[in-house]
C-alpha positions as YAML, in Angstrom:
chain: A
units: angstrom
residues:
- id: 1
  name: UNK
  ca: [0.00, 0.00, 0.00]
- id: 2
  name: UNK
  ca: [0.98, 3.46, -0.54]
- id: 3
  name: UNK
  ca: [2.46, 5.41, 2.51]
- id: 4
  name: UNK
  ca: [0.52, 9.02, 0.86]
- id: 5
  name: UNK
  ca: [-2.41, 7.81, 3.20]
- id: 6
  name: UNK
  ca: [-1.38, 6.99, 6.56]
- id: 7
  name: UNK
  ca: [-2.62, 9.67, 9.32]
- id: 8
  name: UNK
  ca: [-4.20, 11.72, 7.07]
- id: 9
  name: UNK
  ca: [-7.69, 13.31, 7.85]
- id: 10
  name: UNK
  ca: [-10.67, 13.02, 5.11]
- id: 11
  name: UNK
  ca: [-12.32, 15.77, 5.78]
- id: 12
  name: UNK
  ca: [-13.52, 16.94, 2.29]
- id: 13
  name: UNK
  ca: [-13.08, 14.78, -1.18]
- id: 14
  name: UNK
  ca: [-10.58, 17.86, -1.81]
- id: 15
  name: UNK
  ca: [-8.35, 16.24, 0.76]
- id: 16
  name: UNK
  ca: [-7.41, 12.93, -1.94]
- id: 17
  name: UNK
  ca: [-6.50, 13.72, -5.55]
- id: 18
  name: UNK
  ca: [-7.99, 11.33, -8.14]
- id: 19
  name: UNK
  ca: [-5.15, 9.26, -8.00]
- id: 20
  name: UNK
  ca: [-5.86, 8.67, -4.36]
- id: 21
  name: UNK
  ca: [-9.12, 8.07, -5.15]
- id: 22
  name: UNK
  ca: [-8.84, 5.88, -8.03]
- id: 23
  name: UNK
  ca: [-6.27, 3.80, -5.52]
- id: 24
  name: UNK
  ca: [-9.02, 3.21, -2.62]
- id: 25
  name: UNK
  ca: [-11.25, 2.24, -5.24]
- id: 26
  name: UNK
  ca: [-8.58, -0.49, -6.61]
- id: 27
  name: UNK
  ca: [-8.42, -1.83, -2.93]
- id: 28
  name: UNK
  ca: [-11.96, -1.75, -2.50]
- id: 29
  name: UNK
  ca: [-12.40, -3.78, -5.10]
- id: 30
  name: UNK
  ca: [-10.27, -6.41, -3.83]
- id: 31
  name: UNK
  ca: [-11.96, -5.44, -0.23]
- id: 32
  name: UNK
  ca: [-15.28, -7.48, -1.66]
- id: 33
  name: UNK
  ca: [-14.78, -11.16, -0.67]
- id: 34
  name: UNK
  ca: [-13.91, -10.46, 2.75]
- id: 35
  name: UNK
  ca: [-16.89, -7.63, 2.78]
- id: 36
  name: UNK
  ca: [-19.08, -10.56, 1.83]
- id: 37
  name: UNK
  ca: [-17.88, -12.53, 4.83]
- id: 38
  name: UNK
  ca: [-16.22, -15.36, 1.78]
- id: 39
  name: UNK
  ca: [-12.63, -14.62, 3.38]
- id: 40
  name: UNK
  ca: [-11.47, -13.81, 6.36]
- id: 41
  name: UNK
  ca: [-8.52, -10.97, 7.26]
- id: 42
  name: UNK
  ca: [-7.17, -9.76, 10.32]
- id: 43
  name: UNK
  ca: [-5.59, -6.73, 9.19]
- id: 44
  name: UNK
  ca: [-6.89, -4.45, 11.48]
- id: 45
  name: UNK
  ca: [-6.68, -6.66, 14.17]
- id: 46
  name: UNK
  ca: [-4.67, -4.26, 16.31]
- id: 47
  name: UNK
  ca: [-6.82, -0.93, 15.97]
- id: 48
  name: UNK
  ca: [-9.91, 0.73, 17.48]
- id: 49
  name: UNK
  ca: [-11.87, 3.07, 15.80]
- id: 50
  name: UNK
  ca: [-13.74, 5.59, 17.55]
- id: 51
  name: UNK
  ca: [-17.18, 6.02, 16.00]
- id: 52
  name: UNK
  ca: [-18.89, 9.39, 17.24]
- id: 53
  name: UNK
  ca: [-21.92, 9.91, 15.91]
- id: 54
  name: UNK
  ca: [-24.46, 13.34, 16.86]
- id: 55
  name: UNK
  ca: [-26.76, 12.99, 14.22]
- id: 56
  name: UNK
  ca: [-28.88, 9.59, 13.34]
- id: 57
  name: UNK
  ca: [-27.04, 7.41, 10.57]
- id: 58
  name: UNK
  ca: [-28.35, 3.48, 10.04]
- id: 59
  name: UNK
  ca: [-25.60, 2.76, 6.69]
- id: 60
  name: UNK
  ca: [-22.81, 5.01, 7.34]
- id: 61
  name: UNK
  ca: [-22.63, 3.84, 11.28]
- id: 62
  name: UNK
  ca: [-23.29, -0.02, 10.78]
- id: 63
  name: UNK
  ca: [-21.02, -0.13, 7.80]
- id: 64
  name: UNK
  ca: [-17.51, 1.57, 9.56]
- id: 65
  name: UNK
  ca: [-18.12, -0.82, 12.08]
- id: 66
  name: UNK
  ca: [-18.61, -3.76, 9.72]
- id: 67
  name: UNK
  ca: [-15.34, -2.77, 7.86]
- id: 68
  name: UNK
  ca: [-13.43, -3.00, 11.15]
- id: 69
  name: UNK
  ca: [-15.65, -6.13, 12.18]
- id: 70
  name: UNK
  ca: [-14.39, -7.90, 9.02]
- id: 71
  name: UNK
  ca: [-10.66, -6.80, 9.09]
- id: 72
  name: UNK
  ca: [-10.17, -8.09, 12.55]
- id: 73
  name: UNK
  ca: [-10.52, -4.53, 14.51]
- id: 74
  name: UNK
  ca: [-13.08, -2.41, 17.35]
- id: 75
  name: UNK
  ca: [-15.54, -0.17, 17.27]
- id: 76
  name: UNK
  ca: [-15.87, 2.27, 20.67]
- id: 77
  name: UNK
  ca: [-18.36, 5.22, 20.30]
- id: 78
  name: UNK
  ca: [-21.70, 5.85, 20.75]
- id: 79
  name: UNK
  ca: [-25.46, 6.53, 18.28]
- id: 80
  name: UNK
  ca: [-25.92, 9.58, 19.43]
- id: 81
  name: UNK
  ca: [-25.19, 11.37, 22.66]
- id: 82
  name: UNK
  ca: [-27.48, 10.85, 25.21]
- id: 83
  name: UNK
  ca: [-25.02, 8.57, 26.87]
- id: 84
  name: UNK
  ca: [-22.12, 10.79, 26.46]
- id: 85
  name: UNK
  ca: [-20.57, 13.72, 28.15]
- id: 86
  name: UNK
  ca: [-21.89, 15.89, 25.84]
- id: 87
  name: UNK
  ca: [-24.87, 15.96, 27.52]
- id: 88
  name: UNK
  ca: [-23.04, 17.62, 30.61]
- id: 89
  name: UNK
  ca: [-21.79, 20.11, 28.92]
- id: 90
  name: UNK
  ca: [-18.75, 18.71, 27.41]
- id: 91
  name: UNK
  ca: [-17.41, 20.65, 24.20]
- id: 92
  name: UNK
  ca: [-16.88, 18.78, 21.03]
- id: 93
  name: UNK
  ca: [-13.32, 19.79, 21.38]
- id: 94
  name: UNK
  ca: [-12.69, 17.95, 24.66]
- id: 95
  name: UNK
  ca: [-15.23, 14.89, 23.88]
- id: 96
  name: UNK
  ca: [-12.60, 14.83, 20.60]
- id: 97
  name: UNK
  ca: [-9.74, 14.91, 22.79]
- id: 98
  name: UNK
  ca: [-10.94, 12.25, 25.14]
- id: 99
  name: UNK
  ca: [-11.87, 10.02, 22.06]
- id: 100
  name: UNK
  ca: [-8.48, 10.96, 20.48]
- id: 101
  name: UNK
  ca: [-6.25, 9.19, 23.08]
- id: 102
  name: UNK
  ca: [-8.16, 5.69, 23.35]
- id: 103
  name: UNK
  ca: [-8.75, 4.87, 19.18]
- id: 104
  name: UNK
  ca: [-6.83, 4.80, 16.47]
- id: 105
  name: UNK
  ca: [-8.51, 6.52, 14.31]
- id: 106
  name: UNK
  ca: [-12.58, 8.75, 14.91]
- id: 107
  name: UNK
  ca: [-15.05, 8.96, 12.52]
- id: 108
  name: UNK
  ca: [-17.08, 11.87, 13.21]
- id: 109
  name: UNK
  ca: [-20.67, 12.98, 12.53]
- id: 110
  name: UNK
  ca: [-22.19, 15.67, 13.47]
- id: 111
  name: UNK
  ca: [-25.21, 18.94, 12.44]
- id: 112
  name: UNK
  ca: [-22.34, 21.64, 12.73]
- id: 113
  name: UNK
  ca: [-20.89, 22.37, 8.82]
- id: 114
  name: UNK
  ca: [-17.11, 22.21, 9.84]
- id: 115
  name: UNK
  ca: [-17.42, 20.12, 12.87]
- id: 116
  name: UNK
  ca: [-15.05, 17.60, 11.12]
- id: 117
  name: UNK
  ca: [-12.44, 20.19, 10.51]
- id: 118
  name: UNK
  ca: [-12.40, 21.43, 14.03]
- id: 119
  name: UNK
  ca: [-12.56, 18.10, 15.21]
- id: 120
  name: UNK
  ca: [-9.06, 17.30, 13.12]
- id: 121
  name: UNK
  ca: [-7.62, 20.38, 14.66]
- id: 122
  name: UNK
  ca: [-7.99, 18.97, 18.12]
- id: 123
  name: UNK
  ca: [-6.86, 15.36, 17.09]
- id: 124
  name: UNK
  ca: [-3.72, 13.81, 16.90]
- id: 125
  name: UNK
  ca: [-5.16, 10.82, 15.36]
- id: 126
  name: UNK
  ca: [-6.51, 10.83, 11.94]
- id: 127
  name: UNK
  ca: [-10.41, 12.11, 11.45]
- id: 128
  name: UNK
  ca: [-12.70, 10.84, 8.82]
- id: 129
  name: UNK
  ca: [-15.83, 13.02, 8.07]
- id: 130
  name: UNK
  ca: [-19.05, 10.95, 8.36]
- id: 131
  name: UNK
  ca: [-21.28, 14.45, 7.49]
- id: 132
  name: UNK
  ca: [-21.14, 17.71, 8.39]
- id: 133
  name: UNK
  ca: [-24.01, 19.32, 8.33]
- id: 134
  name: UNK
  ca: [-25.14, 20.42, 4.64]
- id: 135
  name: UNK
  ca: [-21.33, 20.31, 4.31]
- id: 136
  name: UNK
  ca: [-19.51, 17.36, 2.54]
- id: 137
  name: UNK
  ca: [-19.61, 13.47, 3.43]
- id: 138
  name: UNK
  ca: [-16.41, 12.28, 1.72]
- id: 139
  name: UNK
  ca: [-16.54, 8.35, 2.38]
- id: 140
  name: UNK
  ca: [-19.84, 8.75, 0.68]
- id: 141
  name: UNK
  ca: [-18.91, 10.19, -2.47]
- id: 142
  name: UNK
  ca: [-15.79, 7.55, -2.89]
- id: 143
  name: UNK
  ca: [-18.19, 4.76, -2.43]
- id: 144
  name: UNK
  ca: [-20.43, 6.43, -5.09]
- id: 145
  name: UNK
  ca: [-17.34, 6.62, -7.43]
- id: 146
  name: UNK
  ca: [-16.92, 3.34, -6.66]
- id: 147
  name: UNK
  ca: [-20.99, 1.96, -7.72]
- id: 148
  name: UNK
  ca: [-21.01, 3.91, -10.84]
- id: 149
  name: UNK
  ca: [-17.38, 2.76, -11.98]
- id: 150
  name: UNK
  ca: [-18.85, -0.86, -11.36]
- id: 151
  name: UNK
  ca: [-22.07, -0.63, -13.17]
- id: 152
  name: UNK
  ca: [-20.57, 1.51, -15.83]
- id: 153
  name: UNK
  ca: [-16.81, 0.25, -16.29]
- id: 154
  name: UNK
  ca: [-16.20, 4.01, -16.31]
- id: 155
  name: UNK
  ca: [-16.62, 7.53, -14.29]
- id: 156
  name: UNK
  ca: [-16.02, 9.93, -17.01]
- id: 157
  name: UNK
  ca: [-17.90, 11.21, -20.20]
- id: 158
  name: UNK
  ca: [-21.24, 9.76, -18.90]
- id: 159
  name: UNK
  ca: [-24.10, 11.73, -17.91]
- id: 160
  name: UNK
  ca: [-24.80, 11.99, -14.38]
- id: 161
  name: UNK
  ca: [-28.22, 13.53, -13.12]
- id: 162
  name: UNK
  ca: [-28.48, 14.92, -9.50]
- id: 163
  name: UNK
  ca: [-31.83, 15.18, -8.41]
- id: 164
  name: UNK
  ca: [-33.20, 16.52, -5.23]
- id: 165
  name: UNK
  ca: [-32.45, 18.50, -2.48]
- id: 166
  name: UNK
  ca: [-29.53, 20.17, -3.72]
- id: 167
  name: UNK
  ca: [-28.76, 22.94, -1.43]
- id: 168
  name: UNK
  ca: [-28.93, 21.25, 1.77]
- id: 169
  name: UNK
  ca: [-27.78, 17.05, 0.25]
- id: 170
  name: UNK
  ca: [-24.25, 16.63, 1.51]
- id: 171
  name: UNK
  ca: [-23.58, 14.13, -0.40]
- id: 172
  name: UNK
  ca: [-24.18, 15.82, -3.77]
- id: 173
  name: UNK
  ca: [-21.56, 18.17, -2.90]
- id: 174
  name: UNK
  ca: [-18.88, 15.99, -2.47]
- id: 175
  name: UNK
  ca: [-19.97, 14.12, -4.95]
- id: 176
  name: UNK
  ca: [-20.37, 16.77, -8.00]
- id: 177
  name: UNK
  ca: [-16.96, 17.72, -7.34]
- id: 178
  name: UNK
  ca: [-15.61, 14.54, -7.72]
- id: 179
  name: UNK
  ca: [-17.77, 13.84, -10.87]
- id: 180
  name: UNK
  ca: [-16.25, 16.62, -12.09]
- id: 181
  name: UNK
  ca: [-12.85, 15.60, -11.11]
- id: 182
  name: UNK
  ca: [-13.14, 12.68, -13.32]
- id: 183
  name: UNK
  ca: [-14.75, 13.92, -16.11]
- id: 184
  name: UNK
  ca: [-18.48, 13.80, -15.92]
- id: 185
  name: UNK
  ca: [-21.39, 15.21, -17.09]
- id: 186
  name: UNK
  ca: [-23.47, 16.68, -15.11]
- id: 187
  name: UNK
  ca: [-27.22, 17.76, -14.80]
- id: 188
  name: UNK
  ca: [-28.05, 19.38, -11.58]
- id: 189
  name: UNK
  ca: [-32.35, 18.66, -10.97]
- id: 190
  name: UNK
  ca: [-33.84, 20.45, -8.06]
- id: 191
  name: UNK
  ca: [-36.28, 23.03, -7.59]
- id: 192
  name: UNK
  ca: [-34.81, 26.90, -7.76]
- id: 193
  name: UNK
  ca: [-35.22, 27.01, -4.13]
- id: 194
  name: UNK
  ca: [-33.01, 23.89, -3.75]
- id: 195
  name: UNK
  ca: [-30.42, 24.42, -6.36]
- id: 196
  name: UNK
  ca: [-27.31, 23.52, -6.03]
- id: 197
  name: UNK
  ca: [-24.85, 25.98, -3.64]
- id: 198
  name: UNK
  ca: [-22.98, 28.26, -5.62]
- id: 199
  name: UNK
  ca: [-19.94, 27.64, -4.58]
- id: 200
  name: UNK
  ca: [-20.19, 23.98, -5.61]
- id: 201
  name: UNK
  ca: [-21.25, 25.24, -8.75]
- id: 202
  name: UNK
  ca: [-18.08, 27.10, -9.12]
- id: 203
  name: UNK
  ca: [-15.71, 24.27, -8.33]
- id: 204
  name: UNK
  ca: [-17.48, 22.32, -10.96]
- id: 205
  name: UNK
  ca: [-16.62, 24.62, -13.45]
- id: 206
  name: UNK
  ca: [-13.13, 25.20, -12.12]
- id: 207
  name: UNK
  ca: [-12.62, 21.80, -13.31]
- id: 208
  name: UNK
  ca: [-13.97, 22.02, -16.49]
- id: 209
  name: UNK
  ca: [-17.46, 20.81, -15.93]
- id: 210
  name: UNK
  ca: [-20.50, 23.02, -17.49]
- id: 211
  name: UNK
  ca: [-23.46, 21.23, -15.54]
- id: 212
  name: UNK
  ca: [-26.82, 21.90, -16.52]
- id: 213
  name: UNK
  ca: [-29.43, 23.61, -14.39]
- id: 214
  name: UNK
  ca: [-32.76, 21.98, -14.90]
- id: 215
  name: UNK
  ca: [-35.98, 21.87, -12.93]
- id: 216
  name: UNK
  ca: [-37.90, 18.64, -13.62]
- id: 217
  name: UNK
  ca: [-37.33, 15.39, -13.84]
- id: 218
  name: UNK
  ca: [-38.24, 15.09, -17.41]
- id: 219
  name: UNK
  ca: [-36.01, 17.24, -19.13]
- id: 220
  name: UNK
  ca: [-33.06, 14.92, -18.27]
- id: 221
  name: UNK
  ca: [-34.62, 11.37, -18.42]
- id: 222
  name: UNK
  ca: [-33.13, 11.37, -22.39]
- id: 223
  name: UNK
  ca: [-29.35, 11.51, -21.60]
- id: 224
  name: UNK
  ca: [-29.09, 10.56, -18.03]
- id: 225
  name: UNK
  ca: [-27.09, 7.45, -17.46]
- id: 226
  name: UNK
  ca: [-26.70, 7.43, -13.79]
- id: 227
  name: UNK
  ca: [-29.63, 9.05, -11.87]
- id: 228
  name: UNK
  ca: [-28.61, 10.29, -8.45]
- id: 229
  name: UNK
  ca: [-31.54, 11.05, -6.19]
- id: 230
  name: UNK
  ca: [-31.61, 12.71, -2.90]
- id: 231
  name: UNK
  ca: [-34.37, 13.44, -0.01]
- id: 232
  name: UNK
  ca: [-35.60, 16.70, 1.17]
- id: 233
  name: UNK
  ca: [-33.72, 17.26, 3.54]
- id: 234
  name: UNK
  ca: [-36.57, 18.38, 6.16]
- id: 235
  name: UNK
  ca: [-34.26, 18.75, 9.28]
- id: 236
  name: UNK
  ca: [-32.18, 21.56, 7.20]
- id: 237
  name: UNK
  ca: [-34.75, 23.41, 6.49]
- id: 238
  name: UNK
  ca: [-34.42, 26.71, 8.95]
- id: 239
  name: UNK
  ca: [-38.56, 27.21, 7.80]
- id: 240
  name: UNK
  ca: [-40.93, 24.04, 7.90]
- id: 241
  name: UNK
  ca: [-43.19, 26.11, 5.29]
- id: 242
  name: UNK
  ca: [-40.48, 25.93, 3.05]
- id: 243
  name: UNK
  ca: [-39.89, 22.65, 3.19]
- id: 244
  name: UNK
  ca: [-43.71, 22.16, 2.61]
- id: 245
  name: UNK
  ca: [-43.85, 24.23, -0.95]
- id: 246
  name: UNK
  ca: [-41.17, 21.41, -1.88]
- id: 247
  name: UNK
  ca: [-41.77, 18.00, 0.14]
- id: 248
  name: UNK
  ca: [-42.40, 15.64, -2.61]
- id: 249
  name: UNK
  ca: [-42.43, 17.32, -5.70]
- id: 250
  name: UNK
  ca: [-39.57, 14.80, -7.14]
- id: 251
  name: UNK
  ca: [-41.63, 11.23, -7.82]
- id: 252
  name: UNK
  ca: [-39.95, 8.47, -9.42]
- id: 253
  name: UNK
  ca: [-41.81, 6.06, -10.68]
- id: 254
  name: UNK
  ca: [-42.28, 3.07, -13.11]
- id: 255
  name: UNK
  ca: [-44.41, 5.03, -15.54]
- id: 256
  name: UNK
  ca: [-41.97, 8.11, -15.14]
- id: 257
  name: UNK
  ca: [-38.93, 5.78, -16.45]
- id: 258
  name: UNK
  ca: [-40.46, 4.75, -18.84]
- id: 259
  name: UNK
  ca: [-38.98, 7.89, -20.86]
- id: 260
  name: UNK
  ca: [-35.73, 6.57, -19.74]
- id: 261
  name: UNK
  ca: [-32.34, 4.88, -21.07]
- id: 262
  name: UNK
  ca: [-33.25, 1.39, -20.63]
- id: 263
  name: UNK
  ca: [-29.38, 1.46, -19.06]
- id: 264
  name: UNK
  ca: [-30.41, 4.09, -16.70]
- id: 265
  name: UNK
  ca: [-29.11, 3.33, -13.24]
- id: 266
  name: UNK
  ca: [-30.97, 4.64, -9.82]
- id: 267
  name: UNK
  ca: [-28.70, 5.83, -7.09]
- id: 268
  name: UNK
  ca: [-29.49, 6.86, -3.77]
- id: 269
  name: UNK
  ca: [-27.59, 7.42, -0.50]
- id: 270
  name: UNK
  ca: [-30.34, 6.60, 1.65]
- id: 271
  name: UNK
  ca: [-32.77, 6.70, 3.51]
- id: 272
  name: UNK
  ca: [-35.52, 7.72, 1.16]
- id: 273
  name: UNK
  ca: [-38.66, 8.90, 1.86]
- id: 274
  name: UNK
  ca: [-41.02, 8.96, -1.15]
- id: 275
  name: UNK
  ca: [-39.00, 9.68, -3.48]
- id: 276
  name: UNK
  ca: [-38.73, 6.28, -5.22]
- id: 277
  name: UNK
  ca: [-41.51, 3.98, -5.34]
- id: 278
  name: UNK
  ca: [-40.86, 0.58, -4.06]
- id: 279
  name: UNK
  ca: [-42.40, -0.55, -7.33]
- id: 280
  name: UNK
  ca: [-38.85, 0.85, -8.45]
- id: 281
  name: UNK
  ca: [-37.07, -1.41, -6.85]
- id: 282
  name: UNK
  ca: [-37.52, -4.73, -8.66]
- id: 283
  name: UNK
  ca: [-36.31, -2.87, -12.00]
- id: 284
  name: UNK
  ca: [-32.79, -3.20, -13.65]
- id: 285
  name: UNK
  ca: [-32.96, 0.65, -12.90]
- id: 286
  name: UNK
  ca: [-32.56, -0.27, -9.49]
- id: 287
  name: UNK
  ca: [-29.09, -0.09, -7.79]
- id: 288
  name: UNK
  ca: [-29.19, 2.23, -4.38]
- id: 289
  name: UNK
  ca: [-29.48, -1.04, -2.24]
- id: 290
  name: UNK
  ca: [-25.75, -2.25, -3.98]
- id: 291
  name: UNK
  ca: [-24.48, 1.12, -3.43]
- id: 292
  name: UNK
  ca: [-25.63, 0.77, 0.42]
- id: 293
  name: UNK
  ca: [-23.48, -2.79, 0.49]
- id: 294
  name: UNK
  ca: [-20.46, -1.18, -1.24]
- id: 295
  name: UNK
  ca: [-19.64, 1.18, 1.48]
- id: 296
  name: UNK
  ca: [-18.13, -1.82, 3.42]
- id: 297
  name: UNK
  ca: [-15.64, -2.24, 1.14]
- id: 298
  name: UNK
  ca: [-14.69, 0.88, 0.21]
- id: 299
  name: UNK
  ca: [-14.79, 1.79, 3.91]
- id: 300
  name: UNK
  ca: [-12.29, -1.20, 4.35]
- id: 301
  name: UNK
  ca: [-9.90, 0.05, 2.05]
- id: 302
  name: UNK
  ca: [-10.23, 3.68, 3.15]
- id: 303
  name: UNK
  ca: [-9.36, 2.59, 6.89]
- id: 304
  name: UNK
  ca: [-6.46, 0.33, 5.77]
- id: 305
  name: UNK
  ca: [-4.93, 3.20, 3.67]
- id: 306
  name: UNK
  ca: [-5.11, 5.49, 6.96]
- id: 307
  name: UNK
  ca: [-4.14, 3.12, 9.43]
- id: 308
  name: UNK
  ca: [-1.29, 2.11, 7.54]
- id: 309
  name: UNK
  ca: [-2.36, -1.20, 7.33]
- id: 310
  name: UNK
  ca: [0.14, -3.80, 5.68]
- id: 311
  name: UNK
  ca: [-1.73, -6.46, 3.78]
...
């Protein structure tokens, strides 16, 4: 493995360069049989990771601490912090601190858009950004590098939809960047209210990308190969009217896809709301529940690379 990993922080998807990226998706890859259980690896057998994690997460949570399950390692941490010190008053900085000297290694999630940076000020040991607010969710994009370069055999020169919440959807931040980063092209779908940030929008373009601002569905069912769909984010939303004008106005459905590529693949980074029927599901458009598996892997590899992990 290469040594350009080990102690670094992720942070943002700015913090690896597409070679890094590109690398972590290599070892993912090889990751799988022992993600599936088939092998067996005690490579991390010697580390803890601390998993801290303010804000409710079901895939992100349970699949760090199945990557260090399957490569021999522990999980310490807590769901959300009731049960920690936080709840005394403790500061983020000193709960980091604390958390700092008994892992090897915290993942962090938290409401507070640069929690994750503060939080690697503070530790000695490396910090890996679980979400940040409306901020970024790093892990999250690499693993949705990772889906679309399996179902595609490629990253670059296809056309990539993001639909949804735009403005508050971490993970389409992250991830436009990185679509960009690679080539892409993109088609950002969300209502005006919702669009995407503009200063995502200009590191898009500062990478060559020219994404498309559209407003329905509909107008990029033609040329989308890879659909990315996000929920309204309701607990962003600083006015519950607001988030009323726009709670469910994006509807994916059988009879909507029909308009579709019939290669057109469905991503989503979970959980979903009503945004995609469950009649969607059983289609070949259907591949947000292989996405969900393939952050194991690509969490495995991403932990390895840090740790400094010799396989």
């Amino acid at each position: 493995m290469t040594s350009n990993f080990e102690g670094v922080d992720l942070v943002t998807i700015r913090d690896f360069s597409r070679d890094q990226i590109e690398h972590v998706m290599n070892l993912a890859e090889k990751m799988i049989p022992i993600a599936l259980g088939e092998e067996r690896s005690d490579l991390l057998s010697s580390h803890l990771l601390g998993s801290l994690f303010f804000e409710p997460s079901t895939r992100t949570r349970l699949s760090f601490a199945s990557a260090m399950a399957r490569l021999g390692g522990i999980t310490l941490g807590f769901d959300q912090p009731l049960g920690a010190s936080i709840q005394k008053g403790e500061t983020l900085a000193d709960t980091i601190k604390m958390v700092d000297a008994y892992t090897d290694v915290i993942v962090l999630r938290h409401s507070a858009e640069g929690s994750a940076r503060l939080a690697a000020h503070f530790a000695e040991k490396p910090i890996i950004n679980a979400g940040d607010g409306a901020g970024q969710h790093p892990t999250q994009t690499i693993l949705d590098l990772f889906t679309i370069r399996k179902a595609k055999g490629k990253i670059g020169d296809i056309n990539v939809a993001l639909v949804g919440d735009l403005k508050y959807g971490r993970t389409v931040h992250s991830l436009a960047e990185a679509l960009a980063l690679f080539g892409a092209k993109l088609m950002f779908v969300a209502p005006k209210t919702l669009q995407m940030p503009k200063e995502t929008v200009r590191a898009v373009e500062k990478l060559g990308a020219k994404p498309a601002m559209l407003t329905t569905i509909e107008e990029s069912l033609a040329e989308a190969d890879i659909m990315y769909v996000t929920r309204i984010q309701k607990e962003r939303f600083p006015d519950l009217a607001e988030y009323q004008k726009v709670s469910g106005e994006f509807k994916i459905n059988n009879a909507l896809l029909k308009d579709a590529k019939p290669e057109l693949k469905i991503m989503h980074p979970l959980p979903r709301v009503d945004e995609i029927q469950a009649e969607v599901d059983s289609t070949d458009h259907a591949l947000y529940f292989q996405q969900a598996f393939n952050g194991v892997p690509v969490r495995m590899a991403i932990l390895s690379l840090i740790l400094g992990a010799k396989s």
